[in-house]
BAGU-840486 format. One line per field, with one value per residue (C-alpha): residue in three letters; chain; x negated, y, z. Coordinates in Angstrom, 3 decimals, always signed. Each point is the difference from the previous one (the first is absolute). Layout:
# residues N
type	c(ala;...)
mol	c(A;...)
x	c(X;...)
y	c(Y;...)
z	c(Z;...)
//
This chain:
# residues 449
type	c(unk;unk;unk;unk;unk;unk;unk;unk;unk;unk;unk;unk;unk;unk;unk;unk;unk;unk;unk;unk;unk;unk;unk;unk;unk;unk;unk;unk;unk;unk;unk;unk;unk;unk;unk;unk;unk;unk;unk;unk;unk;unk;unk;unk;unk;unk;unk;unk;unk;unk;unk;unk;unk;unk;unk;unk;unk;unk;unk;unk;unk;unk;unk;unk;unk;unk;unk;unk;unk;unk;unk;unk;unk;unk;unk;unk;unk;unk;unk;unk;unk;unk;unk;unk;unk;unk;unk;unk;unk;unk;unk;unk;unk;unk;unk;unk;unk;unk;unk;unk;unk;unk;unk;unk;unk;unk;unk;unk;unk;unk;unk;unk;unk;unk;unk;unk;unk;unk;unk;unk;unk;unk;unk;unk;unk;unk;unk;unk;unk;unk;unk;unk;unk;unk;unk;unk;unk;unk;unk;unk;unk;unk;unk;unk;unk;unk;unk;unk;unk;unk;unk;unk;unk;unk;unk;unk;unk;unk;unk;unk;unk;unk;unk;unk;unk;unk;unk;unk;unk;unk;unk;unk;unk;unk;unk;unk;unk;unk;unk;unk;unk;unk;unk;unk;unk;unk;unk;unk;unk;unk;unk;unk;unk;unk;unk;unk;unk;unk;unk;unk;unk;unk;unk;unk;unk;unk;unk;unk;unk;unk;unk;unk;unk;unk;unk;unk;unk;unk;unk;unk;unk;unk;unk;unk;unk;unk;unk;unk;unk;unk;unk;unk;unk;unk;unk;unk;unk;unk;unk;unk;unk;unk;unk;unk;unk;unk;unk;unk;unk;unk;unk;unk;unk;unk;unk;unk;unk;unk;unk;unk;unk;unk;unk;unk;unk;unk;unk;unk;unk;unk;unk;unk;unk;unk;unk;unk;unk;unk;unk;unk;unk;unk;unk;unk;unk;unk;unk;unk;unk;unk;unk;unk;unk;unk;unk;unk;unk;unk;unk;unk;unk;unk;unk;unk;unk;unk;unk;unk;unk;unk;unk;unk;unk;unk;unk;unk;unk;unk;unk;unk;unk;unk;unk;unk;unk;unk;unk;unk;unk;unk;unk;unk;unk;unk;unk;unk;unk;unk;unk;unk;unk;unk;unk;unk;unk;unk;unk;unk;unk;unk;unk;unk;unk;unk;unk;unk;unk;unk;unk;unk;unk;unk;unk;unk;unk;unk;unk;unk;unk;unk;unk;unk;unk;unk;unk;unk;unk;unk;unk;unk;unk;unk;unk;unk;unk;unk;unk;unk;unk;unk;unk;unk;unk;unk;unk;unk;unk;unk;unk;unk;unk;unk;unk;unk;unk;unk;unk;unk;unk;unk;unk;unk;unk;unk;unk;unk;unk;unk;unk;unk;unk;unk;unk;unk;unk;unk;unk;unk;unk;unk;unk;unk;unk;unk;unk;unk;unk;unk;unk;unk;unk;unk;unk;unk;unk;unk;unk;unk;unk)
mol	c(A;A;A;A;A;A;A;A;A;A;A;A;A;A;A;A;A;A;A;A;A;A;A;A;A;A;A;A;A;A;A;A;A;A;A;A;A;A;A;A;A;A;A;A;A;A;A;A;A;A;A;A;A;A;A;A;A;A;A;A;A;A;A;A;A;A;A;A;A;A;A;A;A;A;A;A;A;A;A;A;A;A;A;A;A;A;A;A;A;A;A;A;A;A;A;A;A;A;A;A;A;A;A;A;A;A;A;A;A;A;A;A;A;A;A;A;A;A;A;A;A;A;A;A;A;A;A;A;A;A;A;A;A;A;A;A;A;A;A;A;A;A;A;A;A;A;A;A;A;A;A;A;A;A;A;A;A;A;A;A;A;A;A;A;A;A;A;A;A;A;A;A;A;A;A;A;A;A;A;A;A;A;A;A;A;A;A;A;A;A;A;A;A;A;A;A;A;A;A;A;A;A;A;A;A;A;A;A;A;A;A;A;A;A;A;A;A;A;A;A;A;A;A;A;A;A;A;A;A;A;A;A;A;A;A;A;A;A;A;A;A;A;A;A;A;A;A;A;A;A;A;A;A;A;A;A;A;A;A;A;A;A;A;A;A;A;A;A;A;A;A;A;A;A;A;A;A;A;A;A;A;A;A;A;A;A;A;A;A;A;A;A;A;A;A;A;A;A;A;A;A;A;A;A;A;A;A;A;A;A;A;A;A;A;A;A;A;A;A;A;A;A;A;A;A;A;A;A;A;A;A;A;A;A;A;A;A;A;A;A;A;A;A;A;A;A;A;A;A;A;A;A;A;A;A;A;A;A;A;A;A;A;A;A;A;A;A;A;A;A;A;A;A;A;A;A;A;A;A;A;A;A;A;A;A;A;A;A;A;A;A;A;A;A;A;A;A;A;A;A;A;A;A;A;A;A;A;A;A;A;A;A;A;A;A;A;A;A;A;A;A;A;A;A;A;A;A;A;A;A;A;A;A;A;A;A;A;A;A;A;A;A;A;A;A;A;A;A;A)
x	c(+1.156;+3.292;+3.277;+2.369;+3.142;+2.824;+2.332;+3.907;+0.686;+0.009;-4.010;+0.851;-1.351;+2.284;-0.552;+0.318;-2.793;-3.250;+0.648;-2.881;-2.652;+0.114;-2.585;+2.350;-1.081;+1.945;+3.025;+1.725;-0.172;+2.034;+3.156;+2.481;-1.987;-1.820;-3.707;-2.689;-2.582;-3.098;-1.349;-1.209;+2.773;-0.668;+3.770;+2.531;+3.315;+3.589;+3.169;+1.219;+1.577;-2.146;-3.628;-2.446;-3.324;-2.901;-2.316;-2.907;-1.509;-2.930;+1.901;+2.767;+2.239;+3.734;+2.743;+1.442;+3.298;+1.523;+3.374;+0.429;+3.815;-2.056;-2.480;-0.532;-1.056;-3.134;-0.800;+0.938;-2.005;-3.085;+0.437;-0.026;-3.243;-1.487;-2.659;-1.841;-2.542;+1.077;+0.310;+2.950;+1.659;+3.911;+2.687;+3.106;+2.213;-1.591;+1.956;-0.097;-0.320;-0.953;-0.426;-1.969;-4.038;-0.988;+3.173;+1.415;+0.580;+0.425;+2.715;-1.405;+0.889;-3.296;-2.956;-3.028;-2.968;-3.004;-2.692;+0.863;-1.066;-0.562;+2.115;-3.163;-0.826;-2.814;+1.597;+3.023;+2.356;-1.897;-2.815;-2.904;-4.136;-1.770;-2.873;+2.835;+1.339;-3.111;-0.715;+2.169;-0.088;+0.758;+3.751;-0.033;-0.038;+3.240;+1.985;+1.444;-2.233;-3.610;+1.847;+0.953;-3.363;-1.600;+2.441;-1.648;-3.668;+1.270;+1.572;-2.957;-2.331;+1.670;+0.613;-3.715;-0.873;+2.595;-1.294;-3.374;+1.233;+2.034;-3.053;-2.488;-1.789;-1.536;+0.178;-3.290;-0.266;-3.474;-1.829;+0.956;-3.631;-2.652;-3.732;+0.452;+2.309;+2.346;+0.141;-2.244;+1.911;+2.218;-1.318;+0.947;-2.979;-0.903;-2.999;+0.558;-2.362;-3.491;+0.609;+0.376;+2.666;+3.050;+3.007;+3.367;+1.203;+0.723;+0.406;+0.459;-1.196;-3.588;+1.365;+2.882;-2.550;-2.057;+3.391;+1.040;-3.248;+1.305;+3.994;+0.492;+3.024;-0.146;+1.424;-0.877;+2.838;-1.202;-0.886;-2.665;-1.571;-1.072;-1.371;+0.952;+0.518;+3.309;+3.257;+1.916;+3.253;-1.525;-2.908;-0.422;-2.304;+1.020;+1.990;+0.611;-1.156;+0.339;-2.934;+0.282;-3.342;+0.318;-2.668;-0.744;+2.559;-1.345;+1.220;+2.854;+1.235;-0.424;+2.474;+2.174;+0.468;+0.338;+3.302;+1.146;-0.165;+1.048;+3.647;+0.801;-0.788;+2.430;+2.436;+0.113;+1.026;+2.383;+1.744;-0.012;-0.383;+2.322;+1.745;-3.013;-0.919;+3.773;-1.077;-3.090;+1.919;-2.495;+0.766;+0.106;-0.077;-2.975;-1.521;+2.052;-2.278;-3.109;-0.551;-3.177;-2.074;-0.991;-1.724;-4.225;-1.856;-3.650;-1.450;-2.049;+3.295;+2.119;-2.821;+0.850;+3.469;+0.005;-1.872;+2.355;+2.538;-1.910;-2.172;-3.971;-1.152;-3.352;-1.263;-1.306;+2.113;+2.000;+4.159;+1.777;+3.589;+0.919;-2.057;+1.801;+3.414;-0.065;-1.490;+3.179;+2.405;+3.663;-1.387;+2.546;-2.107;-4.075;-2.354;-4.055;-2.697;-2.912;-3.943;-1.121;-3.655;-2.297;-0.755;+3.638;+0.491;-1.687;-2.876;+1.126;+2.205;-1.234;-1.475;+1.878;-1.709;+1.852;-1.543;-2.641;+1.080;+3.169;+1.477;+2.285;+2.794;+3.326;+2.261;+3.853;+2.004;+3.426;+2.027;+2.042;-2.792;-1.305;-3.177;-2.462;+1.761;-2.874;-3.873;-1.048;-3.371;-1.549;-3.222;-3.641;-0.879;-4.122;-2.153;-2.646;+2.807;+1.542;-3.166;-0.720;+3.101;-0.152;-3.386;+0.952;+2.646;-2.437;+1.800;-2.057;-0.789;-0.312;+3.089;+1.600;-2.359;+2.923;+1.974;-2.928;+0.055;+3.537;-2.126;-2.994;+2.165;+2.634;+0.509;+3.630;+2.290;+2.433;+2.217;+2.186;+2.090;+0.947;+3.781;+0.525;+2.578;+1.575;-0.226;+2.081;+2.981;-0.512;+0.763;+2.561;+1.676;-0.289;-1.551;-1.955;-2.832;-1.543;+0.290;+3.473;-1.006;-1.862;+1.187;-2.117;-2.372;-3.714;-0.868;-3.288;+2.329;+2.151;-1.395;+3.888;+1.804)
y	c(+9.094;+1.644;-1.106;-1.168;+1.714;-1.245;-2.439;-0.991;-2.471;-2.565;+1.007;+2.321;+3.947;+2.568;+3.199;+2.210;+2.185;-1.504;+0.224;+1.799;-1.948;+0.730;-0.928;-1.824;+3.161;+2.572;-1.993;+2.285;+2.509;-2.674;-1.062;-0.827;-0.075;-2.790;-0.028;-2.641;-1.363;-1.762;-2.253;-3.295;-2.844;-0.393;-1.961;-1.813;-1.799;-1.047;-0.681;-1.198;+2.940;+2.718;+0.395;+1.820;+0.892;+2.194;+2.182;+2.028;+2.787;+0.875;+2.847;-1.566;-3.181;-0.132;-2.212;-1.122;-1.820;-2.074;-0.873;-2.520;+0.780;+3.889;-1.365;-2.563;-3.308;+1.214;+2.295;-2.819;-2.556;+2.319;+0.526;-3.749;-0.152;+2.891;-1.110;+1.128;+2.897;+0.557;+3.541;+1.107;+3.184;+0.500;+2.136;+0.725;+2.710;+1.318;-0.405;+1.094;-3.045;+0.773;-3.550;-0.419;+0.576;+3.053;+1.217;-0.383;-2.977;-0.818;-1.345;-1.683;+0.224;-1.285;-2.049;-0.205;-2.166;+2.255;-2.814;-3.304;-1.793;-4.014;-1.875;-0.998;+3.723;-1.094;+2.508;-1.642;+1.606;-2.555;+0.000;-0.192;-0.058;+2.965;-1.788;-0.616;+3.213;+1.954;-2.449;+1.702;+3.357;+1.313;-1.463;+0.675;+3.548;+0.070;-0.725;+2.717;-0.197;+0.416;+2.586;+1.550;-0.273;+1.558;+2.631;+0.972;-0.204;+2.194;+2.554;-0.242;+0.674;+3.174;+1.648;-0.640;+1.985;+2.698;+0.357;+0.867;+2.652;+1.781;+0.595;+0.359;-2.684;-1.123;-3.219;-1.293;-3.234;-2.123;-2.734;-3.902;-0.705;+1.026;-0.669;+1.618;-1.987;+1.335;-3.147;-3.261;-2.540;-1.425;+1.179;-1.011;+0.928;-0.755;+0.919;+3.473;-0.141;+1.126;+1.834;-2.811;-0.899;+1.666;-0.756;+0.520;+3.051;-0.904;+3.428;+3.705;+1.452;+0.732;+1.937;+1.775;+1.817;+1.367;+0.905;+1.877;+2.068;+1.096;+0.362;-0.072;-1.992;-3.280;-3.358;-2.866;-2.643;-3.622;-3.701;-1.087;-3.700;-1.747;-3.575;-1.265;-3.254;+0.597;-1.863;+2.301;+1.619;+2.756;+0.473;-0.155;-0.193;+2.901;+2.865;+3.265;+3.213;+3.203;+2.214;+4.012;+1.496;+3.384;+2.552;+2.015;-2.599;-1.914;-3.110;+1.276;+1.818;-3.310;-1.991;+3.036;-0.321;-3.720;+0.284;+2.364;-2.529;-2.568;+1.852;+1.381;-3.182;-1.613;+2.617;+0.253;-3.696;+0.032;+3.230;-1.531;-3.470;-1.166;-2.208;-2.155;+0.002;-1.645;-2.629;-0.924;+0.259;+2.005;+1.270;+3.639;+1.282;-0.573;+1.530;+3.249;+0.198;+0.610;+3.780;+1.861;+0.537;-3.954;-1.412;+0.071;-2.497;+0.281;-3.418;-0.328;+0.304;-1.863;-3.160;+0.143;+0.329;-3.329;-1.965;+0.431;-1.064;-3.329;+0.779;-1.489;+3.153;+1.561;+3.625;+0.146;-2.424;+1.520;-0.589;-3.174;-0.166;-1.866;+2.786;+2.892;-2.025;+0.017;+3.388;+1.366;-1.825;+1.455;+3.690;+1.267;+2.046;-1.014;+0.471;+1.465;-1.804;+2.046;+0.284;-3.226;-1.630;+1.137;-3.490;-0.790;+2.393;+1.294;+2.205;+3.119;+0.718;+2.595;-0.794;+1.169;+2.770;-0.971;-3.439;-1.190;-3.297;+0.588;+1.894;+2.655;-2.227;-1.611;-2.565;+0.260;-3.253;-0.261;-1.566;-3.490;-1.428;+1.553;+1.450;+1.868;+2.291;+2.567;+0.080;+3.651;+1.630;+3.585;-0.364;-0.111;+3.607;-0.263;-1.030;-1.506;-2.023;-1.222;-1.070;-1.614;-1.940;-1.317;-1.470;-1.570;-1.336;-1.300;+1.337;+1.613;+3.141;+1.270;-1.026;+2.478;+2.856;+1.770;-0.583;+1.390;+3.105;+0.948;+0.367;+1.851;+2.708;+1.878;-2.468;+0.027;-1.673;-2.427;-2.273;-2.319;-2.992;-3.619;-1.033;-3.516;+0.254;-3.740;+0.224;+3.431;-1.692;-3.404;+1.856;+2.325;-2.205;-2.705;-3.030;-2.645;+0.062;+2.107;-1.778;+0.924;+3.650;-0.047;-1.439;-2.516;-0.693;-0.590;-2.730;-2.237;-2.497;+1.375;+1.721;-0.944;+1.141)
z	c(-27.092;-1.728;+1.793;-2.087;-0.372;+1.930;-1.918;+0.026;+1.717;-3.075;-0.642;-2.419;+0.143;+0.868;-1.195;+3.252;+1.076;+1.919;+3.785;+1.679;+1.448;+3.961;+2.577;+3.255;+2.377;-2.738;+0.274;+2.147;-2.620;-2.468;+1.960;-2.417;-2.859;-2.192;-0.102;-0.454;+2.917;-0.760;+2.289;+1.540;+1.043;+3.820;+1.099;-1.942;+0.948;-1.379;+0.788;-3.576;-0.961;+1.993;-0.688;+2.288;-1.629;+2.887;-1.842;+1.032;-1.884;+2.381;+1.270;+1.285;-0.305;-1.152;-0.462;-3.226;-0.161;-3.286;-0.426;-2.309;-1.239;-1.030;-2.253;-2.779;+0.607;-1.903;+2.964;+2.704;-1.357;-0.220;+3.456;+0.682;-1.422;+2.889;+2.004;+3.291;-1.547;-3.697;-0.956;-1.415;-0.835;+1.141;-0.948;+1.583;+2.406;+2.837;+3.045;+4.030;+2.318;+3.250;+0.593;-2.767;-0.227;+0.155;-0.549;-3.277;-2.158;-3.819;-1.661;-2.848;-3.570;-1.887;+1.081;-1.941;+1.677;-1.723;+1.723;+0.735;+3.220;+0.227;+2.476;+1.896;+1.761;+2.406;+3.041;+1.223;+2.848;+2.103;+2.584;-1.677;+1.176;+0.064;-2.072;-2.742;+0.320;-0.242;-2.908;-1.976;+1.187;-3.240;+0.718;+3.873;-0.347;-2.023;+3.658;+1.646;+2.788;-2.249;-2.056;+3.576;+0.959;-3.047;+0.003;+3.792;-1.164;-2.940;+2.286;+2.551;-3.393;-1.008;+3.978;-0.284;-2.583;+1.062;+3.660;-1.202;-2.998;+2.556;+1.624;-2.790;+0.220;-3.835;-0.803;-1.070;-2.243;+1.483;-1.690;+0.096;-0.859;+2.377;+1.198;+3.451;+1.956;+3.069;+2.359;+0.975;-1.266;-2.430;-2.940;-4.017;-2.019;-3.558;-2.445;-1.390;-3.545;+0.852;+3.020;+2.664;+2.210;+0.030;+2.624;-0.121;+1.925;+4.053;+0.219;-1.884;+3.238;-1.051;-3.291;+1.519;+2.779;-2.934;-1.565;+3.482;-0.439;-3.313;+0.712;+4.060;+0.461;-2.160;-0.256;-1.952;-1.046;-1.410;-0.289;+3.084;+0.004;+2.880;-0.380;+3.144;+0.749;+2.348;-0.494;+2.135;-0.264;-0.264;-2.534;-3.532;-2.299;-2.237;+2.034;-0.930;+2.174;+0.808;+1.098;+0.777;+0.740;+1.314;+0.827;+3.229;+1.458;+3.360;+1.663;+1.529;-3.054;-1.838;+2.308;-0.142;-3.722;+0.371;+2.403;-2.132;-3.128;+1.611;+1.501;-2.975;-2.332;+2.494;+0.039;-4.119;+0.115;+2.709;-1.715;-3.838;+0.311;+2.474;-2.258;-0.714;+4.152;-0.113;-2.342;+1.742;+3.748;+1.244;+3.511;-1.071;+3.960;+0.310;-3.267;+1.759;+3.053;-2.335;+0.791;+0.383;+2.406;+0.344;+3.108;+0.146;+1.569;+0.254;-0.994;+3.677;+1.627;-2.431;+0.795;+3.748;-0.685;-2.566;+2.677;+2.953;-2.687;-0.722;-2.624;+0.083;-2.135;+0.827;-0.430;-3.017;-1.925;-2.973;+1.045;-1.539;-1.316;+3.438;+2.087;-2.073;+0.312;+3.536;+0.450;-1.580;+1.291;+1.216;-1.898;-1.826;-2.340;-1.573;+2.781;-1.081;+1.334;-0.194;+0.694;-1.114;+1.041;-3.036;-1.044;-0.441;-2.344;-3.693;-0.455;-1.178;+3.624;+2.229;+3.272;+2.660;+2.071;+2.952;+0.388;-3.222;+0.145;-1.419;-3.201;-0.714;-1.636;+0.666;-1.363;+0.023;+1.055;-0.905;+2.667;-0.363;-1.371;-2.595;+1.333;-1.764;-3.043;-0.126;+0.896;+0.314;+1.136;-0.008;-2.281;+0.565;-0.898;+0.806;-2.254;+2.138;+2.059;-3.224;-1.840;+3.676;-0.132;-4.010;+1.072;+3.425;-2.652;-2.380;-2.567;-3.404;+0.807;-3.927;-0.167;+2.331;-1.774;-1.019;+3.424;+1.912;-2.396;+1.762;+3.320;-1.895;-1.457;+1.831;+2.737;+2.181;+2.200;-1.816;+0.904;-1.786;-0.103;-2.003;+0.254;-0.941;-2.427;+0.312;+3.586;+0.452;-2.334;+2.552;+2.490;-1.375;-1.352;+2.969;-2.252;+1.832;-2.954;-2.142;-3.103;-0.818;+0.016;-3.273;-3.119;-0.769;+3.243;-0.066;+2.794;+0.230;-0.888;-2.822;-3.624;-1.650;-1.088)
//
């Protein structure tokens, strides 16, 4: 929408130039001289003669102030009719404060409200429920904490995709729709035209090892679906993951890669995103601890150790949040958990040579509670094995033609990893629940908005 130009103080237009318009992080740059900020009313108060007007741009937030005895009454009484949310575009001086926001603060000249807000703005500087609040999501994330949040995940996002280039990885887009499924359960499936059921993808695992027999080093980046019914803090029913698949690369190479993620994903955020860490109070000594190499448990011993701590868990039984909770507790850095029974785990892992019940995989638990981040494994490689295993699942074996195929031609060690995206910004970001790490969260319970 076109700002209008600034008027005199009586409404009428003056004829001096059109002030820049200046985003509130390039104020710096202005000192001293008149521009124009767009943005979104977040604080407004008045001392009769004095006017203070917050505004946010999305990059940053600034302080406006209006002195009555400066501008026409036309000017005052526009700003009398400011509410929590309108957008508005201001002009005036840009001036140092070091007691101001960010810095620097506006002396106002002109106020133009470009989008008007009603009086009623459902978010209130209140307590309000979390059902309300996620109820209108589409408002919550306008707080500085969301935006702080979101700002993370972004950040998180892009170290993601620079890790991997510096190390020439290719990035590998995998289907959403599939007829081979990755895991047991939770599964979203609809009718896909005349070829039967299709599901949504739980997984790009399956793709991305075909893709690491064509490229090496891949990851793939996307929307996963899992139809669980679990209320927990932390699952979802839409999450977003990322899955490297790299070739000639065996268990231990797998969980090196992982720690190596991992410290530098929490490094990048600790080294440009401090700010935001400050916003959400996270205690930031502890994020400092997370170095490489991290601790490995095998899953036998980790069993015995959970039992003389209290825990009823048998051999055999997959790990629960309150199992992996207490296994890391007082580490300052994510722990691996590794060699899991077979049964526990999916069908494409490779048995372990060192004891066939078990399989070459681990899982990474983040400490203070966060658990599991990643679930990594070194892949089934023999063809027999692997057909073995997709019956014992009674899964459709024409449906895995194409998987098999990766065994029948050119077979090779491979390992590879998924990294719960939502989870890794929980816990860098030290939120109690995962559904303030996405946008707009996908629960059993919640399709809006």
């Amino acid at each position: 929408m076109p700002i209008a130009s600034p008027s005199s103080g009586d409404g009428s237009a003056t004829s001096s130039p059109t002030p820049p318009l200046v985003r509130i992080p390039d104020l710096n740059a202005h000192v001293g001289a008149v521009v124009t900020v767009r943005g979104w009313i977040t604080h407004l108060r008045s001392s009769g003669k004095i006017a203070f007007l917050v505004v946010r741009d999305g990059l940053g937030t600034v302080q406006a102030v209006l002195a009555k005895a400066d501008v026409g009454p036309a000017i005052w009484d526009r700003y009398g009719q400011l509410t929590q949310e309108a957008s508005v575009a201001l002009t005036g001086t840009v001036r140092a404060d070091p007691r101001a926001p960010g810095g620097f603060e506006l002396t106002l000249s002109d106020v133009v409200v470009t989008g008007g807000s009603p009086i009623d703005y459902p978010i209130q500087p209140k307590e309000h429920g979390v059902d309300f609040l996620m109820d209108h999501r589409h408002l919550w994330l306008r707080s500085p904490r969301q935006a702080a949040i979101l700002r993370v995940r972004s950040e998180i996002e892009q170290a993601i995709h620079d890790f991997f280039y510096a190390r020439n990885f290719t990035h590998v887009d995998t289907p959403i729709l599939t007829a081979a499924i990755g895991e047991r359960s939770g599964l979203v499936s609809t009718e896909y035209f005349d070829e039967g059921t299709a599901y949504l993808a739980q997984t790009g695992q399956l793709y991305g090892e075909a893709a690491a027999a064509a490229l090496g080093s891949i990851y793939t980046f996307g929307p996963t679906f899992r139809a669980e019914k679990s209320k927990t803090r932390r699952h979802l029913t839409e999450f977003w993951m990322i899955e490297p698949e790299v070739a000639f690369a065996d268990s231990a190479d797998n969980m090196r890669l992982q720690e190596d993620l991992v410290s530098y994903l929490v490094e990048r955020v600790l080294s440009r995103r401090r700010r935001e860490l400050d916003e959400l109070e996270r205690d930031v000594s502890k994020l400092e601890q997370v170095v490489p190499p991290f601790p490995r448990i095998d899953y036998t011993d980790a069993v015995e150790m959970l039992r003389t701590r209290g825990s009823s868990i048998e051999w055999g039984a997959d790990l629960g949040a309150e199992d992996e909770a207490l296994l890391v507790e007082g580490a300052d850095r994510p722990v691996f958990v590794c060699n899991y029974p077979k049964e526990a785990k999916a069908f494409y892992m490779k048995e372990n040579p060192a004891d066939p019940r078990t399989v070459l995989c681990n899982d990474c638990l983040a400490p203070e509670g966060y658990g599991e981040i990643i679930g990594g494994s070194q892949r089934e490689d023999d063809y027999d094995r692997l057909l073995a295993r997709i019956v014992a699942e009674g899964l459709p074996v024409d449906a895995y033609g194409w998987y098999l195929d990766l065994r029948r031609y050119g077979t090779f060690v491979h390992s590879g990893f998924g990294l719960g995206l939502e989870r890794c910004v929980a816990y860098i970001c030290g939120l109690p629940h995962v559904r303030e790490t996405i946008p707009f969260a996908r629960m059993m319970n919640r399709l809006r908005p």
